[in-house]
C-alpha positions, 0 to 999 in steps of 0.5 A, a space after each residue: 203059544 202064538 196061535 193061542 193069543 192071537 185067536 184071543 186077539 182076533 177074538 176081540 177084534 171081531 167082537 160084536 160087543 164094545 172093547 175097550 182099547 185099552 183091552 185090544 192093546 194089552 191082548 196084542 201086547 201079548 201076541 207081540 211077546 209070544 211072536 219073539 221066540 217063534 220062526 220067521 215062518 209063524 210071524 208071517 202066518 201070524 200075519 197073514 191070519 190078520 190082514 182080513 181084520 185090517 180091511 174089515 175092522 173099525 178104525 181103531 181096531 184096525 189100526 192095532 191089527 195093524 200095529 201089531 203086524 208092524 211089530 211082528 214085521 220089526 221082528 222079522 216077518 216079511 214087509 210085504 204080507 200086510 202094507 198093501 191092505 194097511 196102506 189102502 186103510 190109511 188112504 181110508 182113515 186120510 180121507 175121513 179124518 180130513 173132514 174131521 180135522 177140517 170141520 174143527 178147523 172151521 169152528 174155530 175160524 167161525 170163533 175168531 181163534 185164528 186171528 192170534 198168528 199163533 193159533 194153529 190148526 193142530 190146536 184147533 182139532 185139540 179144541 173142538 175135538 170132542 165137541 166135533 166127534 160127538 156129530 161125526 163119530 166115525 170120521 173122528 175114529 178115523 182121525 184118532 186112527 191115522 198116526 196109529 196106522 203110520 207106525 206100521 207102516 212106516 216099519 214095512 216100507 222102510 224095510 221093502 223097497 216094493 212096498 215103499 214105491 208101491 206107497 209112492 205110486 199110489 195117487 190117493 194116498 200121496 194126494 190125501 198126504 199132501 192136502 191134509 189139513 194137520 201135520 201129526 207126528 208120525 205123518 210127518 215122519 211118513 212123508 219123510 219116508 215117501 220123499 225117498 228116491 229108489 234107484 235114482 241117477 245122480 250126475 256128480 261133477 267137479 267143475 274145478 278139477 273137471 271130474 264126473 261120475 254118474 251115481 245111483 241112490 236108494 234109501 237116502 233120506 237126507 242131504 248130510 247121508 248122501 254127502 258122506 256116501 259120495 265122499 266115501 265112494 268118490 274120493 281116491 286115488 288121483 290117478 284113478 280118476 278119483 277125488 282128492 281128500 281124506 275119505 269119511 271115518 268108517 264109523 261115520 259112513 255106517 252111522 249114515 247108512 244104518 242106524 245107529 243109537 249115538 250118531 258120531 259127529 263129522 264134517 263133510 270135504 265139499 261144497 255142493 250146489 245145484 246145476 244153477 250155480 254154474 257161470 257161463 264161462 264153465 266156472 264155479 265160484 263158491 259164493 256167488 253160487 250161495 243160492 244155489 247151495 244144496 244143504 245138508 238139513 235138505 234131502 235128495 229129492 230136492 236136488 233140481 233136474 238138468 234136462 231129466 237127470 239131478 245135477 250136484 256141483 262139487 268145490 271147495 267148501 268156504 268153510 268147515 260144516 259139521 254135522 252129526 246123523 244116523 239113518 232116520 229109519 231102523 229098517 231103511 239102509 242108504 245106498 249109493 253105487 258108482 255107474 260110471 267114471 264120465 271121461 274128460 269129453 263126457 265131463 266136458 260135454 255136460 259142463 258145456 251144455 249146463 253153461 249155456 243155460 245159465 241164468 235159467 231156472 230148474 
């Protein structure tokens, strides 16, 4: 049944004739309907006989070749098959589209639009799309092809580590990302997902009760994931070397590493600050280090190096901080194990040496 639509899908894609997109998303629909009762094995032939329609179609045929192989992917397919070939299109779609949305951009300013504060790029595009498309057509396919192509592969990234660094080492796409003139709703949830450290070290110390632990991260989007998961690892038994408190609810720490659909509500048992916060003197005092606080609504990546490795400072907190969230991605799980318990001379070897570089920036 899958073989017979999809030929019909590929069909369309490849016609010489106009189509409609009205008509390729209601063939793909289809596709997607008849790949829910087939193997893992026929969603991945499936998309294996699409990724040559990814490289060789227009913008938006493309683009829903590619999302139906992204709902196949939610499905169960492998992540890896079809992300490199929409990858290298998005890229594409990025550039042109950038030249599309910057030329409404400038007529826009040519007509005084932007001296009201509250006039905003993407209103500009909203404005003089259609006076703009009808001189560059393709760069406006493009454009209309970009949050479209996000979809899919936001689903394959969130669900393969390879692909989502093979996204983050990409020059072109992450420059394209960066410079694009307009902020669309799935581009911004795409650089979100780019943001997210894989595999990287943390040094978490606490100055007070002279305690450390080196950690590793994946998949942690945000601040609040990654303080529920320190706190479910690190608090214990005293005597052990663990940190004192009441670990976080189970249901919480699932609710941060999977997603969930009705996020519980919790607080968090720490203050976290970045390596700045700590005085001269080896100390950390809750206020003074405000400036240097690490929040919840941030994410991971922001936390400053100290000579090469992100540094977290623990104390007290000044007051209780609540929050509620899930993980952002269905297909993304947060993780955090433990290295190492640092001993009392590793613990105060870092201390030592973050002090005497007080008062310097990150």
């Amino acid at each position: 049944m899958i073989q017979t639509v999809l030929d019909q899908f590929l069909k369309l894609v490849y016609a010489s004739r106009p189509v409609e997109f009205e008509e390729l998303q209601t063939v793909a629909g289809h596709v997607v309907s008849a790949a829910e009762v087939v193997s893992e094995d026929e969603r991945n032939h499936a998309i294996a006989q699409m990724t040559d329609a990814i490289l060789a179609s227009s913008p938006m045929r493309c683009a829903m070749v590619s999302l139906t192989c992204g709902a196949l992917v939610e499905q169960g397919a492998h992540p890896k098959l079809a992300v490199d070939h929409i990858r290298t299109r998005l890229g594409e779609m990025l550039g042109l589209g950038a030249v599309f949305a910057q030329t409404c951009i400038d007529r826009a300013k040519e007509d005084g639009h932007f001296q009201d504060d509250a006039y905003t790029p993407e209103q500009a595009v909203s404005d003089y799309a259609d006076q703009v498309a009808s001189g560059m057509p393709d760069k406006a396919g493009a454009y209309a092809a970009i949050d479209i192509l996000c979809r899919p592969m936001i689903a394959m990234a969130s669900r393969s580590m390879v692909a989502l660094q093979g996204a983050q080492e990409d020059g072109l796409l992450m420059s394209r990302l960066k410079k694009f003139p307009v902020m669309l709703p799935m581009l911004d949830w795409l650089n979100q997902l780019l943001t997210v450290l894989i595999d990287e070290p943390l040094i978490v110390l606490h100055p007070g009760l002279k305690r450390g632990y080196a950690v590793r991260i994946n998949g942690v989007v945000g601040n609040f994931q990654l303080f529920t998961l320190l706190e479910d690892a690190l608090i214990g038994d005293e005597r052990q070397g663990w940190l004192p408190g009441h670990k976080p609810p189970v249901h919480v720490v699932e609710s941060v590493r999977r997603q969930v659909a009705d996020p519980p509500s919790a607080s968090i048992q720490f203050n976290y600050a970045n390596w700045q916060a700590l005085k001269s003197d080896g100390t950390l005092d809750v206020y003074d280090a405000k400036p240097f606080w690490i929040w919840g609504e941030g994410k991971p990546a922001d936390i400053h190096k100290f000579d090469g490795v992100r540094v977290m400072l623990l104390s007290e907190p000044p007051y209780t901080r609540m929050f509620s969230m899930t993980a952002p991605f269905a297909g993304l799980t947060a993780q955090l194990t433990i290295d190492s318990i640092l001993s009392d001379e590793q613990v105060e070897e870092w201390l030592m040496r973050i002090a005497a570089r007080h008062g310097q920036s990150a």
